[in-house]
Backbone as ProteinMPNN parsed JSONL, in Angstrom:
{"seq_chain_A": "XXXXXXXXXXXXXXXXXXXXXXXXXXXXXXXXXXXXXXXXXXXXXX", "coords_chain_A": {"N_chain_A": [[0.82, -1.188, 0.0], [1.696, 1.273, 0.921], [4.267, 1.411, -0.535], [3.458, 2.51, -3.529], [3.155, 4.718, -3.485], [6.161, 5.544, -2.161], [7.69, 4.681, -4.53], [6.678, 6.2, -6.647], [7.551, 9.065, -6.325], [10.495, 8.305, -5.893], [10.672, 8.097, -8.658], [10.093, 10.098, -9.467], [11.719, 11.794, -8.839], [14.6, 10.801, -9.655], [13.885, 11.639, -12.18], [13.846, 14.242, -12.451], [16.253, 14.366, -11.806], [17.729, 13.532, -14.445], [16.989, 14.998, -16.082], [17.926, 17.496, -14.728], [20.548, 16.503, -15.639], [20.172, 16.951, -18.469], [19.551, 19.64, -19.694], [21.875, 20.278, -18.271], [23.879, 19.462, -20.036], [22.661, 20.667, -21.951], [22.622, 23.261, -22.067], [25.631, 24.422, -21.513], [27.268, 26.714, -21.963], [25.36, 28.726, -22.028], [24.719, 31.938, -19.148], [22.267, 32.136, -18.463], [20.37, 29.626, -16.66], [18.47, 28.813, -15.665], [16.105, 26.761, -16.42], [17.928, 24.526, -15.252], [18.393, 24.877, -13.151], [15.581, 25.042, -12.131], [14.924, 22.239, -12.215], [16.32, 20.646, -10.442], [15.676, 22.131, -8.222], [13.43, 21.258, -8.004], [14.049, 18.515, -7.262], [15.461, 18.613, -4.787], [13.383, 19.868, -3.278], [11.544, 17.599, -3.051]], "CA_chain_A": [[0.0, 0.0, 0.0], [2.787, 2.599, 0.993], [4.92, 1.129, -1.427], [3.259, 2.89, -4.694], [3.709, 6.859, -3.187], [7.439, 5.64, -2.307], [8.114, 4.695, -6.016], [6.732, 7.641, -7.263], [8.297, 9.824, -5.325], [11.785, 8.091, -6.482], [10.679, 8.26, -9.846], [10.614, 11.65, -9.818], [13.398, 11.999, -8.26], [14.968, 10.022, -11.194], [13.408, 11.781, -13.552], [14.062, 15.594, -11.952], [17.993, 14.269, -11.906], [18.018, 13.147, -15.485], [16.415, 16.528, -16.817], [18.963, 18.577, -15.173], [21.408, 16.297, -16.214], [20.187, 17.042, -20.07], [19.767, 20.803, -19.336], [23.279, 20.856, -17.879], [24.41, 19.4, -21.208], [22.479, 21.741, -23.412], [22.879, 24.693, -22.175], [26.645, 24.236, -21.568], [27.884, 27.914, -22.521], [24.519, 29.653, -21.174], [24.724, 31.759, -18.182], [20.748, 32.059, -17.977], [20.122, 27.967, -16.022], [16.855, 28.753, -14.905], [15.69, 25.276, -16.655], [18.407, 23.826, -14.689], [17.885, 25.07, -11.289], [14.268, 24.801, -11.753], [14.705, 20.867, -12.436], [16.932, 20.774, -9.267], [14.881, 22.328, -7.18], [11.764, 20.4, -7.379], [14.295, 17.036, -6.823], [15.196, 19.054, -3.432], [12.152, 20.197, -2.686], [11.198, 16.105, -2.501]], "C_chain_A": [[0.87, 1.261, 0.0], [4.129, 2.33, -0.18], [5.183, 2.025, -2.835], [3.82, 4.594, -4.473], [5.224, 6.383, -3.138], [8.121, 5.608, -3.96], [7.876, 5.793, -7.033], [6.848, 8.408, -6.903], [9.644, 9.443, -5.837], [11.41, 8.046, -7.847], [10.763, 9.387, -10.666], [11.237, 12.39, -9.967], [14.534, 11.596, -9.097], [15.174, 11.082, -12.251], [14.1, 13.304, -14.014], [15.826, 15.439, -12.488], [18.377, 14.293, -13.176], [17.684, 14.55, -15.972], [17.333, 17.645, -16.398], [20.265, 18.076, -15.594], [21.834, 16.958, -17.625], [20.206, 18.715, -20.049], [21.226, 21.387, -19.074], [23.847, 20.749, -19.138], [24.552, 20.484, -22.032], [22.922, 22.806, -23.157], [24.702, 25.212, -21.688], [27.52, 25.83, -21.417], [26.753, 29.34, -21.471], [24.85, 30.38, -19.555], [23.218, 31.779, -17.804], [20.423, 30.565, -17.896], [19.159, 28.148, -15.612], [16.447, 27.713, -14.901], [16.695, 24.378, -15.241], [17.87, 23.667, -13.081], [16.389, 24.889, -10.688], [13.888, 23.138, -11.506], [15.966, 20.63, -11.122], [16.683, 21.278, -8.141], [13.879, 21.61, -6.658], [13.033, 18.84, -6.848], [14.77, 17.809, -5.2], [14.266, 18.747, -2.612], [11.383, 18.767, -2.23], [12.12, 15.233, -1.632]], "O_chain_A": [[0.742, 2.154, -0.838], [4.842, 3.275, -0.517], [6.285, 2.304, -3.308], [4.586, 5.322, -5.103], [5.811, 6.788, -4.141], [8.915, 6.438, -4.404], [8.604, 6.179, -7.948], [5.803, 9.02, -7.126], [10.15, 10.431, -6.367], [12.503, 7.846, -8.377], [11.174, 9.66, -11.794], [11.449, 13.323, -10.742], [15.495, 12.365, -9.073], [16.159, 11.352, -12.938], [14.609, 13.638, -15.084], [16.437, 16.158, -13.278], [19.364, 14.998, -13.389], [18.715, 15.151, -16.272], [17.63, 18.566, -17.16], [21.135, 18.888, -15.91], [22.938, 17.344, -18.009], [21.254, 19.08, -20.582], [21.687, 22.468, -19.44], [24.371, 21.776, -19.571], [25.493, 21.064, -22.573], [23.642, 23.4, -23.96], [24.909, 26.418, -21.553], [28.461, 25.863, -20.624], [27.053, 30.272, -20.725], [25.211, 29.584, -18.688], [22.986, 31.369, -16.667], [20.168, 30.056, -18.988], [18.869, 27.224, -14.852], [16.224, 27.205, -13.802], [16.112, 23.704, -14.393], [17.318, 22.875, -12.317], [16.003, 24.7, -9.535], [12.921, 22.747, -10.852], [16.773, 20.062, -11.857], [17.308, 20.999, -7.117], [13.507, 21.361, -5.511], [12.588, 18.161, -5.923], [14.118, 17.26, -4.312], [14.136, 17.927, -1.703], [10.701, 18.751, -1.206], [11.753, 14.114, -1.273]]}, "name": "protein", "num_of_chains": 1, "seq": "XXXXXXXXXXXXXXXXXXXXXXXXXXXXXXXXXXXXXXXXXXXXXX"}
């Protein structure tokens, strides 16, 4: 029963990591990271 919220909850968490991974990629040169920090915040914020 508590099982399903834990998994999605790490899936997010997953998911949040991977997105600023790809963000960190792209924007490489950028100093405007907003995307980044915004996809690093919410995996915090959980």
């Amino acid at each position: 029963m508590i099982k399903f919220p834990i998994i999605l909850v790490f899936l997010v968490i997953v998911g949040s990591l991977i997105q600023g991974m790809y963000y960190l990629s792209k924007d490489n040169g950028s100093q405007n990271k907003v995307r980044l920090v915004r996809a690093l915040t919410i995996r915090i914020s959980l």
